[in-house]
Chimera marker file (.cmm) of the C-alpha trace (Angstrom):
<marker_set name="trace">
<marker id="1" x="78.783" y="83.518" z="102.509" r="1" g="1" b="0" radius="0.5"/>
<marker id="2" x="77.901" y="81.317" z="105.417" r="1" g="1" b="0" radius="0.5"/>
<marker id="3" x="82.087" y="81.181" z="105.640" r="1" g="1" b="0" radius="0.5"/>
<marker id="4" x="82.178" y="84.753" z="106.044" r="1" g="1" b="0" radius="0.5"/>
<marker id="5" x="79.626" y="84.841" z="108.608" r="1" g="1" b="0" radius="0.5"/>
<marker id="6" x="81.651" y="81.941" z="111.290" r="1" g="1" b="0" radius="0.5"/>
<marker id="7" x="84.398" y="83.765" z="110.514" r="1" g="1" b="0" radius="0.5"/>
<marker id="8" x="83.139" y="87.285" z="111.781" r="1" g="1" b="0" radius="0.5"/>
<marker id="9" x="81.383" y="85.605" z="114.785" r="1" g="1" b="0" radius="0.5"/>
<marker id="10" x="84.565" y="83.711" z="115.519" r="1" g="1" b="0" radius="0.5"/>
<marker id="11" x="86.851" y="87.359" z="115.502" r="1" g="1" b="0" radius="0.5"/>
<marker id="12" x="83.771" y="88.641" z="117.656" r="1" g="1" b="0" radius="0.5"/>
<marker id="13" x="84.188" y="86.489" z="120.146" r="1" g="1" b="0" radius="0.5"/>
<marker id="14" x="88.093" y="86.127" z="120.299" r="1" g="1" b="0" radius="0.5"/>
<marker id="15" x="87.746" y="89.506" z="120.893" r="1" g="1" b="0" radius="0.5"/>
<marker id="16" x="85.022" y="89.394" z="123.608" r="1" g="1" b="0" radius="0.5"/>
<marker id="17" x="87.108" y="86.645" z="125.248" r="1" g="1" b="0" radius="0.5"/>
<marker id="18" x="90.623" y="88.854" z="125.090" r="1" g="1" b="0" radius="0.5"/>
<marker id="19" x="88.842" y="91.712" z="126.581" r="1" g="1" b="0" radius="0.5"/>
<marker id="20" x="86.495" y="90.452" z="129.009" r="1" g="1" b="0" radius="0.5"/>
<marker id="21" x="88.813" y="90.493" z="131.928" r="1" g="1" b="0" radius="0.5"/>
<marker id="22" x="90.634" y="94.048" z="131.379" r="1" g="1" b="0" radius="0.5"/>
<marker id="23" x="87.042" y="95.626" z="130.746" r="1" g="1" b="0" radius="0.5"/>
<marker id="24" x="85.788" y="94.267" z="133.727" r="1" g="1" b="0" radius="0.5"/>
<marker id="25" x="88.713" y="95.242" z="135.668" r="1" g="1" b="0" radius="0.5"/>
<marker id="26" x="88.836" y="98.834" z="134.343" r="1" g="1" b="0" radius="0.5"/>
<marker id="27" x="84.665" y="99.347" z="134.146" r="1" g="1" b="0" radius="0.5"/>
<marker id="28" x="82.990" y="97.003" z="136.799" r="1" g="1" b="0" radius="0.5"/>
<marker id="29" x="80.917" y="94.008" z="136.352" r="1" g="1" b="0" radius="0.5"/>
<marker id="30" x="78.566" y="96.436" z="134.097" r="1" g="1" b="0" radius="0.5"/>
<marker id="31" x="81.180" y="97.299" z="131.687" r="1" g="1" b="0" radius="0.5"/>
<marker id="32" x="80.687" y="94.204" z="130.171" r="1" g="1" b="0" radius="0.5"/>
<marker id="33" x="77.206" y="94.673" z="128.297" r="1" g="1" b="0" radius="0.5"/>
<marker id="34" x="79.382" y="97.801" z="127.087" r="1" g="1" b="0" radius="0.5"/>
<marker id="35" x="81.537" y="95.257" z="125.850" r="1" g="1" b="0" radius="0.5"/>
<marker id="36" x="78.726" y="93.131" z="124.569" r="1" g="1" b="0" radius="0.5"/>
<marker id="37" x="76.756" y="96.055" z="122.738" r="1" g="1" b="0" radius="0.5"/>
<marker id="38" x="79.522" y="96.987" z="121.111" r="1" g="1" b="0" radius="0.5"/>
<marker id="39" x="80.988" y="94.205" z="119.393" r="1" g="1" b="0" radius="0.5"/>
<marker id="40" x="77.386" y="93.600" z="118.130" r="1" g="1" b="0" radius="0.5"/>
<marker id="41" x="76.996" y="96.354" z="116.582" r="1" g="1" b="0" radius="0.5"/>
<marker id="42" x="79.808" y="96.156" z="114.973" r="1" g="1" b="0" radius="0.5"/>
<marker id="43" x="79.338" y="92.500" z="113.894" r="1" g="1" b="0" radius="0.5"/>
<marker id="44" x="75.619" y="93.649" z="112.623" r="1" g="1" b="0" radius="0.5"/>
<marker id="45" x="77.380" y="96.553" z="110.251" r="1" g="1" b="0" radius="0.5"/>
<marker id="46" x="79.705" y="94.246" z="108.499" r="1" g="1" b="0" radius="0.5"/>
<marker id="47" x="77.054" y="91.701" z="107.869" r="1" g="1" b="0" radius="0.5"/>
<marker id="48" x="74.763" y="94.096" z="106.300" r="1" g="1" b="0" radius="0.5"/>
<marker id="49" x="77.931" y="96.131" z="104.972" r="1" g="1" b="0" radius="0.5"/>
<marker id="50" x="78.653" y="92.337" z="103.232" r="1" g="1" b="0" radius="0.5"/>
<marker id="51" x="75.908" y="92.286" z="101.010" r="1" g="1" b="0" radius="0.5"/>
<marker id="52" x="76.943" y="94.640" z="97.932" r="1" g="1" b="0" radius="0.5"/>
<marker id="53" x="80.196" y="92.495" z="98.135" r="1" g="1" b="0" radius="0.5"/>
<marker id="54" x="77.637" y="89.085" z="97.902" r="1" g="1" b="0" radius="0.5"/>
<marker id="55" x="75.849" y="90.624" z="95.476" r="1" g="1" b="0" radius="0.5"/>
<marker id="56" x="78.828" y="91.567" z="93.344" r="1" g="1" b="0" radius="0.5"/>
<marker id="57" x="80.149" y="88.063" z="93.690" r="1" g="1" b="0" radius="0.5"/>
<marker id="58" x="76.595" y="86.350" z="92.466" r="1" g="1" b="0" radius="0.5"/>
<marker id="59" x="76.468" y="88.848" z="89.362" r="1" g="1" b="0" radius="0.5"/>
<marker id="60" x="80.475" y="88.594" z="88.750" r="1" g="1" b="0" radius="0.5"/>
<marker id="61" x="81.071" y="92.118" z="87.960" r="1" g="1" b="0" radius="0.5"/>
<marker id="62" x="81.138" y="95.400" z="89.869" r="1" g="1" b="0" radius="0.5"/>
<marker id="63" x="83.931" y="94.557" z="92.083" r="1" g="1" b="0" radius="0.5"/>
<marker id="64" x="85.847" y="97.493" z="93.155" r="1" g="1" b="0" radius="0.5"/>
<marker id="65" x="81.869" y="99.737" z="93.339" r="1" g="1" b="0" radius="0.5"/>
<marker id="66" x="81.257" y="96.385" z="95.546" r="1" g="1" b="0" radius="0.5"/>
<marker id="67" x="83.925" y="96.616" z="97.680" r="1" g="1" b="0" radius="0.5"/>
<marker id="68" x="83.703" y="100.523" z="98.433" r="1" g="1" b="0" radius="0.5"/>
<marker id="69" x="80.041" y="100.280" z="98.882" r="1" g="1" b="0" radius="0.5"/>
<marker id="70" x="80.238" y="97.927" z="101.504" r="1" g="1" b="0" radius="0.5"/>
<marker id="71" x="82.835" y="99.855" z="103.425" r="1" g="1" b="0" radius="0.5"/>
<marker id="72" x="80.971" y="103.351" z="103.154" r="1" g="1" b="0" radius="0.5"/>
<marker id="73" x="77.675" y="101.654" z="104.231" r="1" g="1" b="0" radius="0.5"/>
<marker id="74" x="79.059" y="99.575" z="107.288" r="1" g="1" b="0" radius="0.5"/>
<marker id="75" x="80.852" y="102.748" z="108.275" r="1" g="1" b="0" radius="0.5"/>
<marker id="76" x="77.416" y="104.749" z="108.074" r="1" g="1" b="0" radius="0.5"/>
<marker id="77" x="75.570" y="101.478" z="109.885" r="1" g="1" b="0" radius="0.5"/>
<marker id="78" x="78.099" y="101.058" z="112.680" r="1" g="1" b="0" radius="0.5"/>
<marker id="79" x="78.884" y="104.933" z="113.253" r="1" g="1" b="0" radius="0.5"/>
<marker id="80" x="75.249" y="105.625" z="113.683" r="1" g="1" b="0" radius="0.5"/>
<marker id="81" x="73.995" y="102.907" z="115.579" r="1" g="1" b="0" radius="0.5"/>
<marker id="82" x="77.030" y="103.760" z="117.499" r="1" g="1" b="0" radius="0.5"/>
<marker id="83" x="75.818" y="107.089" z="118.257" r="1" g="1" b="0" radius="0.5"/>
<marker id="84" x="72.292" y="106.498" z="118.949" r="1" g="1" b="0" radius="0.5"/>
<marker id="85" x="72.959" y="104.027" z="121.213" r="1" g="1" b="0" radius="0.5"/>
<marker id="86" x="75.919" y="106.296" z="122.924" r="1" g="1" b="0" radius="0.5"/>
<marker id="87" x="73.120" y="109.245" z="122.959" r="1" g="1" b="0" radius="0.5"/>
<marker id="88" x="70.147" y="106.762" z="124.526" r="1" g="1" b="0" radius="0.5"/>
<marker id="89" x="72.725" y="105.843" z="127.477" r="1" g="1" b="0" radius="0.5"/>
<marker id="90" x="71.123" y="102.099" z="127.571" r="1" g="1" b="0" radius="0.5"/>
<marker id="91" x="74.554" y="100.554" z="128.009" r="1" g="1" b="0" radius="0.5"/>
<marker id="92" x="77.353" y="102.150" z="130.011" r="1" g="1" b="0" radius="0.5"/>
<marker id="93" x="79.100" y="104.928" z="127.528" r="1" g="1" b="0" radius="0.5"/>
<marker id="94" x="82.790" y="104.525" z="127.769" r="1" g="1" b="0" radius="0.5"/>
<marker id="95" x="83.357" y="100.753" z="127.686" r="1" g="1" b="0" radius="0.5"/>
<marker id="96" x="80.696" y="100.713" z="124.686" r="1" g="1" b="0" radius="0.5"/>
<marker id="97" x="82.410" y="103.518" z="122.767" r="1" g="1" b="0" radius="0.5"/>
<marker id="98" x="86.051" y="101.349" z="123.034" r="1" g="1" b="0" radius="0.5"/>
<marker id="99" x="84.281" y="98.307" z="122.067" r="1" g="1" b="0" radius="0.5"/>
<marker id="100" x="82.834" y="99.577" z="119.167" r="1" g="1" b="0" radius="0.5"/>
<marker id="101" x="86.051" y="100.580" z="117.906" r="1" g="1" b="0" radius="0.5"/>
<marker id="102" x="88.393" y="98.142" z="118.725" r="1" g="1" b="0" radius="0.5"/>
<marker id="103" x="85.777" y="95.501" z="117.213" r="1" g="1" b="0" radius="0.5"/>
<marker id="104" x="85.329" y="97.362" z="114.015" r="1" g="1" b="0" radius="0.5"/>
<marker id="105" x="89.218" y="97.570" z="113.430" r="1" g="1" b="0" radius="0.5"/>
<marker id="106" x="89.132" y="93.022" z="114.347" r="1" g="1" b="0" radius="0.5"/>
<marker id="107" x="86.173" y="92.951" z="111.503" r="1" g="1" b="0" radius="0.5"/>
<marker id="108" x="87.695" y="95.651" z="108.974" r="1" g="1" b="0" radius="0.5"/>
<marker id="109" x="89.923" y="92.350" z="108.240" r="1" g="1" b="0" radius="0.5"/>
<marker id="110" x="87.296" y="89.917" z="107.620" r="1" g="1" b="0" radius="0.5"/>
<marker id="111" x="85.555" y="92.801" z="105.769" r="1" g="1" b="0" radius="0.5"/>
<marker id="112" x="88.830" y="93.558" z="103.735" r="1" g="1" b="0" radius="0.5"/>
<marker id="113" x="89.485" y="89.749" z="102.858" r="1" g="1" b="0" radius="0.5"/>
<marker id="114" x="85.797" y="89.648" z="101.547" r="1" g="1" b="0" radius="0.5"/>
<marker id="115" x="86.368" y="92.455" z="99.068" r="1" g="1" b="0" radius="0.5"/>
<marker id="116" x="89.810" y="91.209" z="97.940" r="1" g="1" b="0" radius="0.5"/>
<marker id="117" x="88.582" y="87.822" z="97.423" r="1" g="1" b="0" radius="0.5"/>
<marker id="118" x="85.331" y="89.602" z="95.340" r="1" g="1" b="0" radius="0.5"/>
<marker id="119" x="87.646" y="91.869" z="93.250" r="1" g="1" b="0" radius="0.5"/>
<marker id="120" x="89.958" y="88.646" z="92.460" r="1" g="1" b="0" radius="0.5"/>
<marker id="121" x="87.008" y="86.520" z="91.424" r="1" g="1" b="0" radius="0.5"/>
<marker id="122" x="85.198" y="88.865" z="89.560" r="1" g="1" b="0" radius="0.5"/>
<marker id="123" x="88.402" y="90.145" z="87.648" r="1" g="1" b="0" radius="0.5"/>
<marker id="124" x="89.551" y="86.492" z="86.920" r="1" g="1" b="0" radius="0.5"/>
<marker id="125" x="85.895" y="85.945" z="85.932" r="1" g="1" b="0" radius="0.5"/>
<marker id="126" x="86.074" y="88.877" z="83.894" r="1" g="1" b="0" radius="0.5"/>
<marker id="127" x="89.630" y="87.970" z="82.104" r="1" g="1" b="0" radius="0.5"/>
<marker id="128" x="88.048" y="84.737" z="80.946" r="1" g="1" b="0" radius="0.5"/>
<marker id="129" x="85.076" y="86.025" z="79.510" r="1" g="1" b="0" radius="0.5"/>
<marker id="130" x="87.297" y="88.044" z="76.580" r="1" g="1" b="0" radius="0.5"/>
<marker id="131" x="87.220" y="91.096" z="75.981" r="1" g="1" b="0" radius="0.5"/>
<marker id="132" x="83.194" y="93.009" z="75.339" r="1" g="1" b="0" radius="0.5"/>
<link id1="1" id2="2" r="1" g="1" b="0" radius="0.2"/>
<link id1="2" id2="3" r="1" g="1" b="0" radius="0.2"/>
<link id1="3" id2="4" r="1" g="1" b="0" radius="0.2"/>
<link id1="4" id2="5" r="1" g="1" b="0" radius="0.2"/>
<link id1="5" id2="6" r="1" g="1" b="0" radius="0.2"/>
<link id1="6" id2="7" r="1" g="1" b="0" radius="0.2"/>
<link id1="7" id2="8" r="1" g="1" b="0" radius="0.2"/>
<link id1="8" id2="9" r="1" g="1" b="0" radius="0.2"/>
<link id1="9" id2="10" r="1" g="1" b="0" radius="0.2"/>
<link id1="10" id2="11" r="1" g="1" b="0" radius="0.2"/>
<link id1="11" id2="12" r="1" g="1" b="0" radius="0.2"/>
<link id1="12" id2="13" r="1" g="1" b="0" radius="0.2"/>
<link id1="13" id2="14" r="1" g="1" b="0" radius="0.2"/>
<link id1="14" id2="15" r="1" g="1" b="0" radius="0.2"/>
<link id1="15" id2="16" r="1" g="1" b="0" radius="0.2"/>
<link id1="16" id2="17" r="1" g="1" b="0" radius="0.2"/>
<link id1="17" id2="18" r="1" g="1" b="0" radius="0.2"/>
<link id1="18" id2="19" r="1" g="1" b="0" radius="0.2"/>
<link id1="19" id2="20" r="1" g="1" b="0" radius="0.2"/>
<link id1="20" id2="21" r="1" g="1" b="0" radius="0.2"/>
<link id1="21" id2="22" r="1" g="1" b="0" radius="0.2"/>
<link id1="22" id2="23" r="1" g="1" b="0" radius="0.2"/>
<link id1="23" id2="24" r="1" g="1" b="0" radius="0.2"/>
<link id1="24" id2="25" r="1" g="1" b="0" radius="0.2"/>
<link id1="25" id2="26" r="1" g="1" b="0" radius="0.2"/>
<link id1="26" id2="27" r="1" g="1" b="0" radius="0.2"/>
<link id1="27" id2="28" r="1" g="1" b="0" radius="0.2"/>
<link id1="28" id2="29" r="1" g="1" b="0" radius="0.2"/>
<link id1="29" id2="30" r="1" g="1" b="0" radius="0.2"/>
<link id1="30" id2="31" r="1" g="1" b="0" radius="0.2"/>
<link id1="31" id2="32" r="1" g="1" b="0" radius="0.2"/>
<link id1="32" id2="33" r="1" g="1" b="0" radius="0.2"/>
<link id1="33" id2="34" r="1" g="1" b="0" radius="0.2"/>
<link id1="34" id2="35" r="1" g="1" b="0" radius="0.2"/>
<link id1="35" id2="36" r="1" g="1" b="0" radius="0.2"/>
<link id1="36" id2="37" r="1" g="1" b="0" radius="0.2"/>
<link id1="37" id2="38" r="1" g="1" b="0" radius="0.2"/>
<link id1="38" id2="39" r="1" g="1" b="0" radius="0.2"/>
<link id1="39" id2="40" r="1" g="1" b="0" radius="0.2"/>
<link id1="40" id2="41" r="1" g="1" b="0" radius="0.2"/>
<link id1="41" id2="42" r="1" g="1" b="0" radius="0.2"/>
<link id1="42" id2="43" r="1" g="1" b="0" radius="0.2"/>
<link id1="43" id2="44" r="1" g="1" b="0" radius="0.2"/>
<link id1="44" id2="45" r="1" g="1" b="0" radius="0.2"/>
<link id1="45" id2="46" r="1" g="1" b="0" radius="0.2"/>
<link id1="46" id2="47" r="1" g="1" b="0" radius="0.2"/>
<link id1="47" id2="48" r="1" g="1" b="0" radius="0.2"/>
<link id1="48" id2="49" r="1" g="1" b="0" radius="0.2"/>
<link id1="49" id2="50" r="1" g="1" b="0" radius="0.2"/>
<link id1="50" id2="51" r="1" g="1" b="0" radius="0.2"/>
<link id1="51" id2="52" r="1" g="1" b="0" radius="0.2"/>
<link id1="52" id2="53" r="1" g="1" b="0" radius="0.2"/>
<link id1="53" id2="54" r="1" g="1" b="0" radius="0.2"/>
<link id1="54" id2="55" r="1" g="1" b="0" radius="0.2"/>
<link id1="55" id2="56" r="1" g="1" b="0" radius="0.2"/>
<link id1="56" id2="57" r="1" g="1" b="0" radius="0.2"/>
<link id1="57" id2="58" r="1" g="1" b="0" radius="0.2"/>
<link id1="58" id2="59" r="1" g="1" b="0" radius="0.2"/>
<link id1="59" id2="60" r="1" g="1" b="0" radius="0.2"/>
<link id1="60" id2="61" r="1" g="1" b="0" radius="0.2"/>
<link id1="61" id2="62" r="1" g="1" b="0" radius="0.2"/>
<link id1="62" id2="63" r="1" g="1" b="0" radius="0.2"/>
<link id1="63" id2="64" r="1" g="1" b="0" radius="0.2"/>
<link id1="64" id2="65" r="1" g="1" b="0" radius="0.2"/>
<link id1="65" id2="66" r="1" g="1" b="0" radius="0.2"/>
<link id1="66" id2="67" r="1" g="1" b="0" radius="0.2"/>
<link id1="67" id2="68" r="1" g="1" b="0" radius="0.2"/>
<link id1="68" id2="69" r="1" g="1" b="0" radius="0.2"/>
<link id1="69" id2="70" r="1" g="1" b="0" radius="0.2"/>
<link id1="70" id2="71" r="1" g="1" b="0" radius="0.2"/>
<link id1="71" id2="72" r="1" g="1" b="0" radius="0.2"/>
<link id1="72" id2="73" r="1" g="1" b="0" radius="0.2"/>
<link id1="73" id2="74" r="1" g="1" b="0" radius="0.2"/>
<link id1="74" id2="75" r="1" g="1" b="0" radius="0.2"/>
<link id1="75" id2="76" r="1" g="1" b="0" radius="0.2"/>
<link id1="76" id2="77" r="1" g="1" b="0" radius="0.2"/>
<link id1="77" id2="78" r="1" g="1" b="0" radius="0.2"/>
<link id1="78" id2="79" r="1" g="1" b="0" radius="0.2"/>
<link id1="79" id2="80" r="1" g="1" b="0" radius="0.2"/>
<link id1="80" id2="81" r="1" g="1" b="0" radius="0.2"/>
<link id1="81" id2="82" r="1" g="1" b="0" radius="0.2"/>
<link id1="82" id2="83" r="1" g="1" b="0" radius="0.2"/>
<link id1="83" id2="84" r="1" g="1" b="0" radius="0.2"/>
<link id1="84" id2="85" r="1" g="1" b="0" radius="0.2"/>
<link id1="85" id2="86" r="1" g="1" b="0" radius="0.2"/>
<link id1="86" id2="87" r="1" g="1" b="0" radius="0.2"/>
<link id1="87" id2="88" r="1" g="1" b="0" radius="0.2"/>
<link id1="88" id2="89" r="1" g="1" b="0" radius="0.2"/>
<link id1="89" id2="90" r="1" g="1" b="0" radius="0.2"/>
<link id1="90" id2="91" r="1" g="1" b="0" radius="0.2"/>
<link id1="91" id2="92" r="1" g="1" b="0" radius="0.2"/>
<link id1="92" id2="93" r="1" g="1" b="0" radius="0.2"/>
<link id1="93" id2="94" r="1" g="1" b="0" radius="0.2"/>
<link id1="94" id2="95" r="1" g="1" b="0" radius="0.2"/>
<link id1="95" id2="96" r="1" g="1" b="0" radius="0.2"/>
<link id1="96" id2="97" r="1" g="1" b="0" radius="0.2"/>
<link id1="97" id2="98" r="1" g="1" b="0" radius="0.2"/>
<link id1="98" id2="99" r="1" g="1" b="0" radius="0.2"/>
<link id1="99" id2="100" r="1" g="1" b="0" radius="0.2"/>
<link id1="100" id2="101" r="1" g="1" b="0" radius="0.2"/>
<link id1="101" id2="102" r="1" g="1" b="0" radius="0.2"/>
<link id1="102" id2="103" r="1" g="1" b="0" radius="0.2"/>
<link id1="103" id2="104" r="1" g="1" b="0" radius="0.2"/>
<link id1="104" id2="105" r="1" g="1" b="0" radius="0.2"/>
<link id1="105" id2="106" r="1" g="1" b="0" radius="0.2"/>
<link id1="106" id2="107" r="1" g="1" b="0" radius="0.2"/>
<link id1="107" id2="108" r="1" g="1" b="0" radius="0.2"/>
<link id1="108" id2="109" r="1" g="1" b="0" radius="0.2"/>
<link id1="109" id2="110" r="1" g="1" b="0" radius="0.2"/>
<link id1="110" id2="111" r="1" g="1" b="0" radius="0.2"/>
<link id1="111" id2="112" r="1" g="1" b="0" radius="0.2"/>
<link id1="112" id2="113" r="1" g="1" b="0" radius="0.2"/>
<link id1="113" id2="114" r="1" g="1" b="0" radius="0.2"/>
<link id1="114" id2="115" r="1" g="1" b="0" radius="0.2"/>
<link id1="115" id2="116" r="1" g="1" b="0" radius="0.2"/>
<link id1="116" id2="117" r="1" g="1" b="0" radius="0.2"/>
<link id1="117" id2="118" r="1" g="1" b="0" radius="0.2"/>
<link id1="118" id2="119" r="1" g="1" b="0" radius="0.2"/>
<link id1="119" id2="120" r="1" g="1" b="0" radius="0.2"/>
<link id1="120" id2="121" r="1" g="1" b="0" radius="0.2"/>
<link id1="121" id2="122" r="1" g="1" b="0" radius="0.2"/>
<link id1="122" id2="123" r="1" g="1" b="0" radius="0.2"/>
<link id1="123" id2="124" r="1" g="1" b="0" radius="0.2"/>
<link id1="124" id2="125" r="1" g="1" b="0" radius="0.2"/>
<link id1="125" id2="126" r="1" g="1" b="0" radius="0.2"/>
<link id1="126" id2="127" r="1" g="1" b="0" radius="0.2"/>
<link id1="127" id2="128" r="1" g="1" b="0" radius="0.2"/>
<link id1="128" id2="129" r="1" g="1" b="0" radius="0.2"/>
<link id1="129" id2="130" r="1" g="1" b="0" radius="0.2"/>
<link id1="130" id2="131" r="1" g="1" b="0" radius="0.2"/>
<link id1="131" id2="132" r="1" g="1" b="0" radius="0.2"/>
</marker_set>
């Protein structure tokens, strides 16, 4: 768990560092909480999005439920906080918007590793146990 997590901040902020200077050149100097705002929110979905996937893991069954769960509610989580935070105008719209996207796409990997790695333990898990 606590692997998953350095490993998400890590993409985060590869990310953040790869796109600081052409979102600053494209947007201004105030582009960059854009930038900021949106990898968060995207980081924030697939740690909350994580948890059926943790959960699935602790109780070694429910894999592939798991894994879809976690994409359908970190989809839900970063879409809408997406779009309230688009609709509020707090941060600047456009750079935001991009960010949010781009950094959801970085993190659908970490997200997808975490559910392959779930469905392989818990069907191993399950293959050992015999037949019910």
């Amino acid at each position: 768990m606590v692997k998953f997590f350095f490993w998400t901040v890590g993409l985060v902020a590869c990310v953040s560092a790869a796109g600081y200077v052409p979102t600053v050149r494209f947007g201004g100097d105030g582009a960059v909480v854009g930038l900021l705002a949106g990898c968060g929110v995207s980081l924030f979905g697939s740690w909350v999005g994580s948890i059926p996937v943790f959960l699935a893991l602790r109780a070694g069954r429910g894999a592939v439920e798991a894994a879809l769960g976690s994409m359908a509610l970190r989809f839900v989580l970063v879409g809408g906080g997406a779009v309230a935070i688009a609709l509020a105008e707090v941060v600047p719209k456009e750079p935001f918007l991009i960010w949010v996207a781009i950094s959801y796409v970085v993190l659908l990997v970490a997200d997808v590793m975490l559910a392959l790695r779930c469905s392989k333990l818990t069907i191993t898990d399950t293959k050992k146990a015999g037949p019910e």
